[in-house]
C-alpha positions, 0 to 999 in steps of 0.5 A: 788686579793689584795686590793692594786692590785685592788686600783691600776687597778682602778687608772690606769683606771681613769688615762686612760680615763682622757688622752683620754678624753684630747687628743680628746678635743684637738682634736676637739679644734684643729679642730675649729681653724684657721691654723694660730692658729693651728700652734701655737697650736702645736709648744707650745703642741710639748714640751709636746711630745717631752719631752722637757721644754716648755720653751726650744721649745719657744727659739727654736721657737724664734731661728727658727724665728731669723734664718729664718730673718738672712736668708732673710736679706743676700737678694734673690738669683737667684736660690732659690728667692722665697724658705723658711722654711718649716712650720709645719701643723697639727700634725698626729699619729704615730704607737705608737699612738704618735702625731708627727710634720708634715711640709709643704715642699713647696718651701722647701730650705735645705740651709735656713731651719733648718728642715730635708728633707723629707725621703718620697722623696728618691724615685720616683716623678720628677726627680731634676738637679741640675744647676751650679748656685744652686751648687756654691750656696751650695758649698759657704757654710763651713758647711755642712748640719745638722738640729735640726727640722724635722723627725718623733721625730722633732729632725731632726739630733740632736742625744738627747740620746747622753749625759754625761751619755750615751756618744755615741750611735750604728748606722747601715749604711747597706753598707761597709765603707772601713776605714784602711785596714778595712771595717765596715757597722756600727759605733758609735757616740761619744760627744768626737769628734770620730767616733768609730768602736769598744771598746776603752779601759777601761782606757788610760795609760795617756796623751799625748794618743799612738796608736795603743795601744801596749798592744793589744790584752790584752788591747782594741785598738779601731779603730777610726776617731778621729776629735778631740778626747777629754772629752767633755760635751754638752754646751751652746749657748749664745743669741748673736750666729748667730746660734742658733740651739741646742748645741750636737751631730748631725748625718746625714746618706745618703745612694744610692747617685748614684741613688738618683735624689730627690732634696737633694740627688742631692745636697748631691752627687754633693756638696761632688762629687766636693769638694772630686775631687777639693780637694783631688789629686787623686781623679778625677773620684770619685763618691759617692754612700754613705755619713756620716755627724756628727756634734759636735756643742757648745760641752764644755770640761769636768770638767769644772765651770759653766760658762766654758759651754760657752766656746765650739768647733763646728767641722764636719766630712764628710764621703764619700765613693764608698765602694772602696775608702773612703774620710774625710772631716773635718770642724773646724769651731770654737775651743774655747779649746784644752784639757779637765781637765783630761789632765790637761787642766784648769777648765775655758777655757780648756786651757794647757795640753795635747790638743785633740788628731787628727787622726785615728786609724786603731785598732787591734794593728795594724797601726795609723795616728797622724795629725801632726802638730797639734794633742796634741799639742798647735798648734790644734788651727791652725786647723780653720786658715789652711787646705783651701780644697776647699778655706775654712780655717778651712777644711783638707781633707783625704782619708783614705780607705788604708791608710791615704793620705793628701789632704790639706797642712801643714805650717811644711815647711821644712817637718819633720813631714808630707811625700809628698803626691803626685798622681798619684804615678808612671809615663812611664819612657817616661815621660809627667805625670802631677803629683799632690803634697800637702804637703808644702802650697804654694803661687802663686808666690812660684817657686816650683822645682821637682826633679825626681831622679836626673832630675829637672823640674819646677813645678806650683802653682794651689792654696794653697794645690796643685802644679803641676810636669810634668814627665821629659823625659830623666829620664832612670830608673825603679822602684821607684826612689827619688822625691823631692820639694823644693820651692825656692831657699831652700832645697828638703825638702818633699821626697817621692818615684816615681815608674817608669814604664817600656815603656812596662809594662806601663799602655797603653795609646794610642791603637791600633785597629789592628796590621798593626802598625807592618806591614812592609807597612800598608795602614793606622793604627787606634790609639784611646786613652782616650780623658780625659787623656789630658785634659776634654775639646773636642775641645782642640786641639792636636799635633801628634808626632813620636819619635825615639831610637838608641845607636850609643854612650855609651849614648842612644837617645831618639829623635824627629822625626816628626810631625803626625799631628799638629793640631787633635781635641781631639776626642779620635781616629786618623787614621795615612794615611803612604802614606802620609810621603812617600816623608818625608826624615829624613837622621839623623834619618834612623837608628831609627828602633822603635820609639813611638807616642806622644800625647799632647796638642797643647796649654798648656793652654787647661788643666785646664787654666795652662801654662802644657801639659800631654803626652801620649805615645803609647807602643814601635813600629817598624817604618818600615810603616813610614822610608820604603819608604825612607829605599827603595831608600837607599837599594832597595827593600830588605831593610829589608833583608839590615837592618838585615845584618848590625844588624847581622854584629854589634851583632857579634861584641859584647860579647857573653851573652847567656852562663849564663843564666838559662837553659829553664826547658824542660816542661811548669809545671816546668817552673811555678814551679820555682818561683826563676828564672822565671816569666810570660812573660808580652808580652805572659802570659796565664792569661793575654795576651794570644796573644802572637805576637812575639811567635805565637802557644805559651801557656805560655812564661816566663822570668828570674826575674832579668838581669844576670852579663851581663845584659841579659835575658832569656826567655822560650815560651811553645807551647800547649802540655807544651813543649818548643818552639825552635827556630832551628824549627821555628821563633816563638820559644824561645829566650835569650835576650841581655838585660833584660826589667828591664835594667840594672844599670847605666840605662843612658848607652846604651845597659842598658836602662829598655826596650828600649835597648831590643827592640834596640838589640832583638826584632827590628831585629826580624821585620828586619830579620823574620817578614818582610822576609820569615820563611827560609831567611838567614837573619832569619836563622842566627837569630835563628840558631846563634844570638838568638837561643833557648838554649837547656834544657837537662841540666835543673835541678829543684829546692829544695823545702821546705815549713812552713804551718798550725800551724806551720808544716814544711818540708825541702829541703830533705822532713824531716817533722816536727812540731814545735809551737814556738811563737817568730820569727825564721831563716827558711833558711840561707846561708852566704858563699862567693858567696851567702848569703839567709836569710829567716826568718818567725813570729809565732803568737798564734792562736786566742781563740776557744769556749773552750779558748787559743789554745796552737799553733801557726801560721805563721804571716810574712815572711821576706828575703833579698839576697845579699845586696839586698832590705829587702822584708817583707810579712805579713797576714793582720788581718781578718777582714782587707782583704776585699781588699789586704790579705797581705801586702808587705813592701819593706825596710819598705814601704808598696807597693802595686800591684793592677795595671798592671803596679805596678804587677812586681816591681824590687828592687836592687837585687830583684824582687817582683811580684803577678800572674797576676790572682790574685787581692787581694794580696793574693800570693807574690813572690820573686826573687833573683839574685841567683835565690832563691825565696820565694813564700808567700800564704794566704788562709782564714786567714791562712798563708804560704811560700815555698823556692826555691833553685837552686843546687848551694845552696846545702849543704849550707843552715842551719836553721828550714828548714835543710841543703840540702845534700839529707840525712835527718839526717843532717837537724836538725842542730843545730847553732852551727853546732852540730846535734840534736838528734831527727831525728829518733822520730820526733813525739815527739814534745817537744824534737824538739821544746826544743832541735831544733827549739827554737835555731833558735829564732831571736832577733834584735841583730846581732848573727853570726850564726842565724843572725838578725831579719829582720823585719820591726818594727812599732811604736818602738816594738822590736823583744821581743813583739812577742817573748815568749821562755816559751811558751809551745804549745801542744805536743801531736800529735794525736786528741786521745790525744789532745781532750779530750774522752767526745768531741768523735764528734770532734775526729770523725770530724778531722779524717773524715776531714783529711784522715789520714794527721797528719799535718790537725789532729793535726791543726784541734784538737788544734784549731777545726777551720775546715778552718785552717784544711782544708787548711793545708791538700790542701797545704800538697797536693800542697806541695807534688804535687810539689816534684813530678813534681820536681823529674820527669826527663824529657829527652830530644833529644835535637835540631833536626833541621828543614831543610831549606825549610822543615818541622817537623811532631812534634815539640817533642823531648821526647824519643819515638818521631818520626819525619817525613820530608816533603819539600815545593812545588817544592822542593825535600826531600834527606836523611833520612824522619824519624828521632827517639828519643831514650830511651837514650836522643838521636836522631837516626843516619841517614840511608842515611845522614841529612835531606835536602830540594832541588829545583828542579834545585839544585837536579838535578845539584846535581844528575848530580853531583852525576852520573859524580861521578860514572863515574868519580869513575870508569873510573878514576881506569880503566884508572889509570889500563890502564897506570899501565899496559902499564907502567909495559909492557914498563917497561920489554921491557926495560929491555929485550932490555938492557938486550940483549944490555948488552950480545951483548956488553959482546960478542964485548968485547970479541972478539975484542974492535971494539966500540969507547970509546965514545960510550961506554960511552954513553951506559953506561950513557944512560937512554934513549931508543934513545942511545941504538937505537943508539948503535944498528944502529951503530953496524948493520951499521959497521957489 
């Protein structure tokens, strides 16, 4: 060993024993002393420990002090009189043999005290409750809690790693904070007033600041939560602050709110519980269960004098969340500057400039939120006078897990700026929803005026952020419709849009335990609802009403009725007694045959103390449990049968509409499979109603997605085998619709109401004439026989199919496939003729890098389409790491829509109609219909995207674009704009001449072009058609993994040829991007492709309808060929002709040996019979007796003949002999026809003779 080495040794021994020798002598001085003593001791040794000037800890010692008598000078309170600081108390080794500062936490109060809570009382001991005094007291406070003292380094919350130098530091939460569409489980606090969740960029192009940045991905776009988003540099205090806890940066974690019961934890939960409800619309069952407070306190502007470190901001951000929803609470309390000198700001007082910026970025290139008007602007100064969340000027509250919704007003009143916010944001079309808004702030005797649509109702003022809409009833619509506020007598200035449910795809309200609500005389009918709906308080009474609906005018009624009940207590469930309004009489009303209960306070008071009732209602029912009675003594007790005979008279009289609607495909799979004219019936859907009421045995039922010219609706029910349901065998069976569910426009008219005109003219006579009578009355016979019946599927045609998937690989509507990796935005499908007009345009994206770097290919990103001047409907994939709860998102004319509630999974635009499968929960698959029946069906899977079209036969030989003309003949489907066809058909293989001479002549640009169109897409935060377009791109044109990976990777060869079995879409996908997922999912959806021209291809013949005989049955159902059908008759009826019937290869059913199928009673089979012998009889007595009189007529015939034969020789001989005959008598035998004169002649002859 070197001398040096070993001076060294001997040093750091020396060094060694000198420490312990002065930490035991402090020790055991330590020991001797008086408490009192001790703790002096160790607030003036802490410097030492915490590397902090002694100098500094005395002040802070003196800040404590000075806190604490500020503290006690506010006076005693009634839930804390006797709570103080905690004390410090003998220090204690940590691990590292480091002395640490214990504290005494009796009689410990988190309000007064300026140290942290211990962490030791998270879990176990008395479980605290909290009361309502001790909450008010808490809420009373502006900031929440943050501490300089405590924990195991006495630095409580204060972050002292965090300085010039070290600007932020990393945090671990260890749960998932949904932000933007994203979810993080970690963050980094930053000394420039963010929360940040990855990399900004090196540098900022200038000031004022643009996100998202436009540069992404080759310039970093950090997602962020930016309170005030400045340079900054941690400053001073002046003696002369009340507060004088350290100047920086604080950071309190508080994880399992929900499960807490220590006494801050508690607290924590309940104060941020009810500060997010009361503040923030929407938000009334939120609970946390985790939440972030970070404190910036005296932080100064950076580039700043000296004496500038007095001039300093103290804002806070509060962050809560339940891991679904996320809600930010920011707290202003003091802004002494707006812009650091970067930005211009002056070196004194950080004035002038570029102020900080204000809001969030969700990163990723992808969206951003500017709280206007306020951020980079000098009105930032406004933010400590305005926000008044929760009373408080200074606090602003958002949620921000989605997107970024305002909970506290903005003093931009005519409201250029800031949208309307508004929940909830969709309503029953019956109206009674209480609508909360925050945009414009309000005074208390503003007169506030909602508008929905065209119908305007008054609103009231519940404080500064917040006023409240009740829904109005007579608002006949559906879908989103205009919503508007306008204070005073000024102008509606804050606009939004406001969904209107259906009265039958709305969320359901009130409940029916049974179904003896459609019973035509129940005994009693239980309703229950959910009590909170109407108001919190229990014994708030309630009012039970019943309401009618009819069309005897072009306009509808939606009418009164009768009260239920006046006076219920709101208990939750009611049961209705009919017997008890047997004796009511409401002659105005007798025709109303369906109606619905409402529910609403009986004082308006009762919600909230507000001068406002909610209402809710029940789904539409038929009123036969309460009109009966009185439909009884004006018809007798065949009201029903009286009730379908005056329907049927009235649907005779209107237009035929069931001649065009789409014909019901024969089978159940190619009903699921045309995704352009039918969609999930919502009263029998196999996925989520499978009760199926109106079509009892029924799988699956589906409905047309959109009304016809006449406003009509189609609807196809499948029984268990997946055959179509007929009505012309059982009452159950499909049926067509007068009038669709979504109505019709004008919504205002009668026969064109959403819902309510259907029930009117289709499913109340089915109570009339079915439900309420027997299967085989002739009230229901003619309804399904004649006005409703199932329309036959022989004519059913499938529909073309072509598709885009993997990276991207086409096929067409003939089945040409192709692949082509063009990066730009592309016409996938066109038709612009006269009679129809389909664009349908995709965005291919490059594929992120692999481990060996770019990967040449692309993939699809957005689908966008619009059909004949409809809505333009966009789908895009959502980033990866942004689909934790919607994989895609849906843009309709640019808003963002979303589907994650029964009542919002169908929506309709003006000529289209969007919907997710009821099965699906994470906006993962979207459909879109149109009128003409074409539909775009868009999927995700793993990050990966892909479309298919479909068309109906009217689209053939009309379509052009990537995915070719449909003609059945593949040489044509490389069409090129012009009309021209290019000539690559016959090596489809080789990538680069159809990528060069085909595919890249289908690239979109904004401006219009008449062959290829315009670029339908939604274009966020000014980018243009140019940003996602790259006609030099040069993807990999090889083809097979031989020649794409090089030989020296020989395991990943082996892997994609393993993977994909042959499938040169996977091969190519998995060689190019070596991402097994990407493979994986282009051979599963190749696979669902082809599984889908398959089916689409099997002709299904049909026999077509082969009627049930009245008062009979069918074996089956079937009417496939090879079907055999037996008959049978009901009890005492008696089967005539033929018992089987067959189904023949030929599509039709065998003619009947002994004629149609029919079932007899008794009587009439033996009146029949009778019938029958007298006929026999009657067949051969009839001849013989006309053989009879032939046979007497032909034998008096010759006798008269002989007779006038020998008058005329007798007659001959007189002549001759001697004229003895008087000329009248000969004139009489000679004009005679009767055999009396020639009686005559003879007596007279025998007489003279």
């Amino acid at each position: 060993m070197r001398p040096s080495n070993i001076r060294m040794s001997k040093c750091i021994l020396i060094f060694t024993i000198v420490l312990l020798f002065g930490v035991g002598c402090f020790a055991e001085e330590i020991s001797n002393e008086k408490p009192e003593e001790v703790d002096k001791k160790i607030i003036e040794n802490s410097s030492e420990i915490l590397d902090v000037p002694n100098e500094e800890t005395e002040e802070h010692v003196k800040q404590e002090n000075k806190f604490a008598e500020d503290v006690e000078s506010l006076g005693p309170d009634e839930s804390s009189t006797d709570k103080k600081p905690a004390v410090p108390v003998a220090p204690t080794n940590n691990r590292s043999g480091k002395l640490i500062v214990q504290h005494d936490y009796t009689n410990y109060d988190s309000l007064t005290s300026r140290i942290a809570p211990p962490m030791d009382s998270q879990r176990g001991g008395v479980s605290y409750t909290i009361t309502e005094a001790r909450l008010k007291e808490i809420r009373k406070q502006f900031m929440y809690w943050y501490f300089d003292q405590g924990g195991s380094d006495n630095d409580g919350d204060h972050q002292k790693n965090i300085h010039a130098s070290s600007p932020q530091i990393h945090k671990n939460l260890n749960f998932q904070l949904p932000f933007f569409g994203f979810r993080f489980n970690y963050t980094r606090v930053s000394m420039n007033g963010y929360l940040e969740f990855s990399d900004p960029p090196e540098r900022f192009q200038g000031y004022p600041l643009k996100f998202p940045v436009k540069d992404w991905p080759k310039e970093n776009d950090p997602s962020f939560i930016g309170m005030f988003y400045s340079k900054t540099r941690v400053g001073s205090v002046r003696t002369e602050d009340v507060d004088q806890r350290r100047p920086g940066v604080y950071f309190r974690l508080e994880r399992d709110l929900e499960t807490r019961t220590d006494q801050f934890g508690v607290e924590m939960r309940e104060r941020v519980k009810w500060d997010i409800r009361e503040s923030m619309i929407g938000s009334e069952t939120f609970n946390p269960k985790h939440a972030i407070i970070a404190t910036w306190k005296n932080m100064s502007f950076a580039g700043g004098i000296a004496n500038s470190l007095f001039v300093t901001n103290t804002f806070q951000l509060v962050l809560a969340t339940d891991e679904v929803y996320t809600y930010a609470i920011f707290n202003y309390l003091d802004l002494k500057w707006t812009s650091h000198t970067e930005a211009g700001g002056d070196t004194s007082n950080g004035e002038g400039g570029t102020p900080a910026f204000v809001g969030f970025n969700a990163g990723n290139g992808t969206q951003a939120f500017e709280y206007a008007p306020y951020s980079q602007h000098s009105t930032i100064r406004d933010l400590t006078g305005r926000g008044w969340a929760n009373g408080f000027k200074g606090r602003h509250v958002f949620r921000i897990d989605e997107k970024i919704m305002l909970g506290t007003c903005n003093k931009d009143i005519s409201g250029v700026n800031l949208p309307l916010t508004f929940a909830p944001e969709s309503g029953n079309m019956l109206g009674g929803t209480v609508v909360n808004i925050t945009g414009p702030c309000f005074k208390m005797t503003d007169k506030v005026t909602c508008r929905f649509d065209t119908e305007e109702v008054r609103g009231t003022v519940v404080d500064t952020n917040r006023a409240i809409c009740v829904q109005p009833m007579n608002v006949f619509a559906e879908g989103y419709i205009r919503f508007e506020i306008a204070i005073g007598p000024g102008k509606y200035d804050w606009k939004g849009k406001f969904f209107i449910e259906t009265p039958a795809t709305a969320a359901e309200r009130i409940y029916f335990e049974d179904g003896m609500v459609h019973e035509k005389s129940p005994a009693e009918i239980k309703i229950t609802w959910e009590k909170y709906n109407l108001t919190r308080n229990e014994n708030a009474p309630i009012k039970i009403s019943l309401w009618g609906y009819r069309e005897t005018t072009i306009r509808p009624e939606l009418q009164y009725i009768t009260i239920l009940e006046e006076t219920a207590s709101n208990t939750g469930q009611y049961i209705i007694s009919p017997s008890n309004y047997r004796l009511r009489d409401n002659l105005e009303q007798l025709d109303m045959q369906f109606g619905f209960i409402q529910i609403n306070l009986t004082e308006p008071t009762s919600y909230n103390g507000l001068e406002i009732t909610p209402v809710i209602w029940s789904k539409p029912i038929p009123l036969g449990w309460y009109f009966g009675p009185q439909w009884e003594r004006q018809y007798g007790k065949l009201w029903p049968a009286q009730l379908c005979d005056n329907w049927l008279k009235n649907d005779r009289y209107l237009k035929n509409f069931a001649n065009d609607l789409p014909m019901c495909p024969c089978i159940l799979e190619h009903a699921l499979a045309d995704k352009g004219r039918f969609l999930p019936d919502f009263e029998c859907d196999k996925d989520a109603n499978p009760k199926c009421m109106y079509h009892k045995g029924a799988l699956h039922c589906v409905r047309t997605g959109a009304p016809n010219p006449d406003g009509a609706e189609q609807q196809c029910c499948y029984d268990k085998k997946n055959f179509l349901m007929l009505s012309y065998d059982q009452q159950w069976g499909s049926r067509p619709f007068r009038s669709h569910n979504f109505g019709y426009l004008p919504w205002n008219e009668a026969n064109k109401v959403p819902t309510l005109s259907q029930w009117f003219h289709d499913v109340t006579p089915f109570y009339s004439c079915c439900m309420w009578q027997s299967e085989q009355s002739v009230g229901c016979e003619t309804f399904r026989f004649e006005r409703r019946p199932t329309q036959d599927c022989v004519a059913y045609q499938p529909p073309g199919v072509a598709t885009v998937f993997g990276d991207p690989h086409i096929a067409t509507f003939d089945n040409l496939q192709y692949t082509f990796n063009g990066k730009g935005e592309f016409t996938l499908a066109r038709v612009n003729t006269k009679e129809l007009r389909l664009d349908v345009q995709g965005r291919f994206e490059q594929l992120s890098q692999n481990v060996y770097g770019e990967v040449r290919a692309t993939q699809l990103t957005s689908v966008a389409t619009q059909g004949n001047n409809s809505a333009i409907i966009e789908v895009r994939l959502r980033p990866r790491y942004a689909q934790w709860r919607y994989r895609l998102d849906v843009l309709a004319d640019g808003k963002r829509i979303y589907f994650d509630r029964p009542s919002l999974k169908f929506q309709h635009f003006p000529g289209v109609t969007v919907y997710t499968p009821t099965y699906i929960l994470n906006q993962s698959e979207v459909i879109i219909m149109y009128e003409s029946g074409a539909g775009v069906e868009v999927i995700e899977n793993e990050g990966f995207m892909s479309a298919r079209v479909y068309l109906p036969w009217n689209f053939i030989n009309k379509t052009v674009g990537l995915f070719g003309n449909w003609s059945f003949d593949i040489t044509d489907d490389l069409t090129l704009p012009d009309g021209t066809r290019a000539a690559v058909v016959t090596n489809l293989n080789d990538f680069e001449r159809v990528h060069k001479d085909f595919g890249i002549k289908w690239l979109l640009n904004d401006k219009e072009d008449p062959d290829v169109g315009r670029a339908l897409f939604f274009r966020d935060f000014g980018l243009q058609s140019n940003h996602y377009t790259n006609r030099s791109f040069e993807p990999i044109f090889k083809a097979t993994p031989d020649e794409i990976i090089p030989s020296n990777r020989s395991i990943e060869r082996g892997r994609a040829k393993a993977l994909c079995a042959d499938i040169y879409q996977c091969e190519y996908d998995y060689s190019v991007s070596l991402n097994r997922d990407l493979a994986h999912f282009t051979k599963n959806y190749l696979n669902s492709y082809m599984e889908i021209r398959t089916l689409n291809a099997k002709r299904i013949i049909s026999c077509g309808v082969l009627e049930t005989p009245r008062f009979g049955r069918k074996s089956t159902f079937l009417f496939v060929p090879g079907t055999k059908v037996s008959f049978e008759c009901d009890q005492d009826f008696i089967l005539i002709g033929d018992p089987r019937r067959t189904c023949l290869p030929n599509g039709r059913w065998d003619v009947p040996e002994y004629g149609y199928t029919e079932c007899l009673r008794v009587q009439e089979f033996s009146s029949r019979q009778a019938g029958i012998t007298s006929g026999i009889i009657m067949a051969i007595m009839i001849p013989l007796l006309l053989l009879i009189i032939y046979g007497a007529y032909k034998f008096i015939a010759s006798q008269k003949e002989e007779n006038i034969e020998d008058t005329r020789i007798t007659m001959t001989k007189r002549t001759d002999d001697d004229h003895f005959l008087p000329k009248e008598t000969d004139y009489n035998l000679h004009n005679s026809c009767g055999t009396r004169s020639i009686k005559f002649f003879i007596k007279v002859n025998f007489r003279d003779g």
